[in-house]
Every structure is written in structure tokens, then in C-alpha cells.
Residue, then its C-alpha position, 0 to 999 in steps of 0.5 A: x321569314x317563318x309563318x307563325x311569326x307573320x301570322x302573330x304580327x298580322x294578330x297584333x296589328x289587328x289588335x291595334x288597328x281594330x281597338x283604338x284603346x289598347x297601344x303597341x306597347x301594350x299589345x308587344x307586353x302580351x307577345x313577350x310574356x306569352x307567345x314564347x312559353x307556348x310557340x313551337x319550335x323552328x317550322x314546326x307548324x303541325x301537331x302539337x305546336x301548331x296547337x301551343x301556337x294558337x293557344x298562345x295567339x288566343x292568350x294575346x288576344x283575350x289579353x289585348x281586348x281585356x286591357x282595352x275593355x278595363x282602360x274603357x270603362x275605367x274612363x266611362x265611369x270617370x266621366x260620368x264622375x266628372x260630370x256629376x261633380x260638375x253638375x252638383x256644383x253648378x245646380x247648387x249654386x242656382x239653388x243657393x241664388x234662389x234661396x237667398x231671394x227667399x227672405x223669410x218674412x218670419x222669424x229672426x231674420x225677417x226684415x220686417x212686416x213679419x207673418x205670425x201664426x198661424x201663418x195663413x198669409x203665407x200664399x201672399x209668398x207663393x211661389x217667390x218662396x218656393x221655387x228654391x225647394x223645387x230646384x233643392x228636389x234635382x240638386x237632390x237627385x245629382x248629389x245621389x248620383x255624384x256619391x254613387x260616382x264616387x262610390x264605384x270610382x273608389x279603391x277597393x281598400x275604401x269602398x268601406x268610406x264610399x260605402x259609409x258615406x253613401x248611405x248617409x247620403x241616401x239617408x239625408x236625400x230621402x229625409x230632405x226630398x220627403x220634406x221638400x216635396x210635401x212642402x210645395x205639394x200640400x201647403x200652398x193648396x191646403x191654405x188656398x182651399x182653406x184647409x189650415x188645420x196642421x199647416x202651420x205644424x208643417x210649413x217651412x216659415x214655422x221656426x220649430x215645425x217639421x219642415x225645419x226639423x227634418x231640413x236639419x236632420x237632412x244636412x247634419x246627415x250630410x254633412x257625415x256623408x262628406x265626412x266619410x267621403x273625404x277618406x276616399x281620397x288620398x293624400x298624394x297631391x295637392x288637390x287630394x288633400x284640399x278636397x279632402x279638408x273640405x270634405x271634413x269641413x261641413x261635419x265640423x262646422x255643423x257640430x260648432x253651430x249646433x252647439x253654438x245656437x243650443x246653448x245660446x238661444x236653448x231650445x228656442x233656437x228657431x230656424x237659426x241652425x237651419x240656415x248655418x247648416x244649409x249655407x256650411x253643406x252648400x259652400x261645400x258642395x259648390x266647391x268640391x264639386x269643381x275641385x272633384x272634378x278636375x280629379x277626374x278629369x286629371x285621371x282621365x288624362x292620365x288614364x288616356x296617356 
């Protein structure tokens, strides 16, 4: 049996025994396509051939560890993708369960003895009323980390989508954390050191103060960024195009319940808006994120086969 052609099988198999990732079919491919432009011919294992030889067994290798290395990372982001859908989902359901304790004790759905303004009894719901704001701050965190996920998972031909809807992402998140983060960290304290100049403009339980300005500028924002989002998917199979009627969804749900609440309640709506979107966007999220997930971990399947 001639020495090139035992050396090139020792090379292939060490290709296979030294990275787990790259199989033999793949590894037999690169043989096929580029050891007989370049081998030499008969024995001939001097001079030019021996040269043509090593070049193409150089070829074989740099292709076997590049398939390797792009089958690795392509499931190393698609993990990290399933995990922060999975993530999202759960961590907004927690959310979800502390913000339904968190009855207002203002407003139109306050259940009775309600505050009034200037609201300096607010301490008297401190901190039953503000521990959903401190998990809303991670849930934050993880839905940055889930649109960027989705966001380098995406074909090239979509990153426009993914790219749309990561900045209406990043834009929602800022507008939310700003809002969120000031609301525990400079309310409660202000009221307890008996600094209530501005703090009824600012707290959460005035129906038309900042605080529920900025929560609705935040969700209709994110309520776009899963718009855009949901073209990142296609319409293959069933599950794609589940995630992506979802996606569109809160977008225009929000818009119906904007309109609904302006032209009943004018201006005067209250934090009746705040609520609809909150409760449209988080149904959503609960649900995508599980649906998102099994996506990836379909793809990794299919990626590992």
C-alpha cells in the first residue's frame, strides 16, 4: 500500500479521534474534494509531489477543524439562546406573581381605604409594593440578554429585524430600569426622612406622575422590539410560526388598549393603560420564551445529528 495513502488515513483519523465534533463523513468530504487535485502520482514521494501532497493534507486539516470549530460555536450560542429564553420566561413569571400581590391602594382598582395625595402614607406599603420592581430590574437584564441572543442567532438576511428590534429593546430597558431603580431608591427614603417635596410627581401610586409615564413608554417600546423580532423567524413549521403571531401580538394589543382607554377615560386614563400593557407584553414574554426555547434546543438537536 503505497505511503501517502496510510499517511492521509492516519491524518483523518486523527481528525476524528482528536475532535469529537467533526464526523467521518465529514472528514471522507474534505479527502474527496481536495487530496486528488493536488496528490502526486504512483510513488512519486519527492519533489513536487511530496510538496502538492502536504499541501493538500494541510487543506484537510484546516477544513476538518474550521467545520469542527463553526458546529461549536454555532451550538455554544444556541444554548446560551435557550437558556436565556428559558431564563426570561420563568423570571417574568415570578415577576408577574409579585406584581399581582401589589394591589394599589390608589386609584381605579384600588379595593378600598385608598390613599390620596399627596400619598405620604405610602411607607405603610413599603416594601410589600416594591419587591416586584426589584425582580422587574433582573427580568430587565435577561430580556437584553435574550434580544442579543437572538440578535447574533439570526441569518444574515434578518439581522436587519434582529438589529430593529434590539434597539427598541435597549431603548425600553433603559426607559424601565431608570424608572424602576429610582422608585425604590429614592421614594421610600425621601418620604421616611420627611423630604415629600416632588414625591407624589414621582411615585408609582400617582395614576398620571412619571413613574407610570415612563412604565408605558417602556412596554410600548417593547412591545416594537417583539414586533421586529418576530420577523426574525421563519415560517417553516409550526412552532416558527406560533412564535411569530405571538410576537406580533403585544404590538397590536397595546395599540387597541391605548386607543381604547384615550378615547374612553381622555387624558384622565390613570394607570389603567399601565396595567393592559404590563399584563400584554409579560403574557408574552412567559410564553415566547418557552416557545423560543424549544427552537433552540430543536436546532441544537439537529445541529449535534
Amino acid at each position: 500500500m503505497p505511503i501517502y495513502f496510510i499517511m492521509q488515513r492516519l491524518l483523518l483519523w486523527l481528525i476524528n479521534v482528536g475532535q469529537p465534533k467533526l464526523t467521518r463523513k465529514d472528514a471522507a468530504f474534505s479527502y474527496i474534494v481536495y487530496v486528488p487535485a493536488e496528490r502526486p502520482i504512483g510513488n512519486d514521494l519527492a519533489g513536487l509531489g511530496w510538496f502538492r501532497w502536504m499541501k493538500a493534507t494541510k487543506v484537510i486539516i484546516n477544513q476538518g477543524t474550521g467545520l469542527m470549530n463553526k458546529d461549536h460555536d454555532l451550538n455554544s450560542s444556541l444554548k446560551f439562546g435557550y437558556f436565556s429564553s428559558i431564563s426570561l420566561s420563568i423570571w417574568t413569571l415570578i415577576t408577574f406573581g409579585f406584581a399581582m400581590i401589589a394591589i394599589p391602594p390608589v386609584g381605579p382598582y384600588c379595593p378600598g381605604d385608598c390613599m390620596s395625595y399627596p400619598y405620604s402614607d405610602l411607607l405603610a406599603y413599603y416594601p410589600r409594593d416594591y419587591y416586584w420592581i426589584y425582580l422587574a430590574i433582573f427580568q430587565l437584564f435577561i430580556f437584553i440578554i435574550f434580544m442579543i441572543s437572538n440578535h447574533a442567532l439570526a441569518t444574515s438576511e434578518k439581522k436587519i429585524f434582529s438589529s430593529i428590534s434590539s434597539a427598541f429593546g435597549l431603548m425600553a430597558a433603559t426607559v424601565l430600569l431608570i424608572a424602576y431603580f429610582t422608585q425604590f431608591s429614592v421614594v421610600p427614603i425621601s418620604v421616611f426622612k420627611g423630604e415629600t417635596e416632588g414625591i407624589a410627581l414621582i411615585t408609582q401610586y400617582n395614576g398620571h406622575g412619571l413613574f407610570i409615564a415612563l412604565e408605558e413608554l417602556g412596554y410600548i417600546s417593547m412591545s416594537i422590539s417583539l414586533f421586529f423580532l418576530a420577523f426574525v423567524f421563519s415560517r417553516k413549521n409550526r412552532l416558527e410560526k406560533a412564535i411569530q403571531w405571538i410576537l406580533m401580538a403585544p404590538l397590536l394589543v397595546t395599540a387597541l388598549a391605548f386607543v381604547y382607554y384615550s378615547v374612553k377615560y381622555g387624558i384622565d386614563r390613570d394607570y389603567r393603560f399601565e396595567v393592559a400593557t404590563i399584563t400584554i407584553n409579560w403574557l408574552v414574554l412567559i410564553v415566547v420564551g418557552i416557545l423560543i426555547s424549544i427552537h433552540f434546543k430543536r436546532k441544537m438537536n439537529a445541529n449535534s445529528a
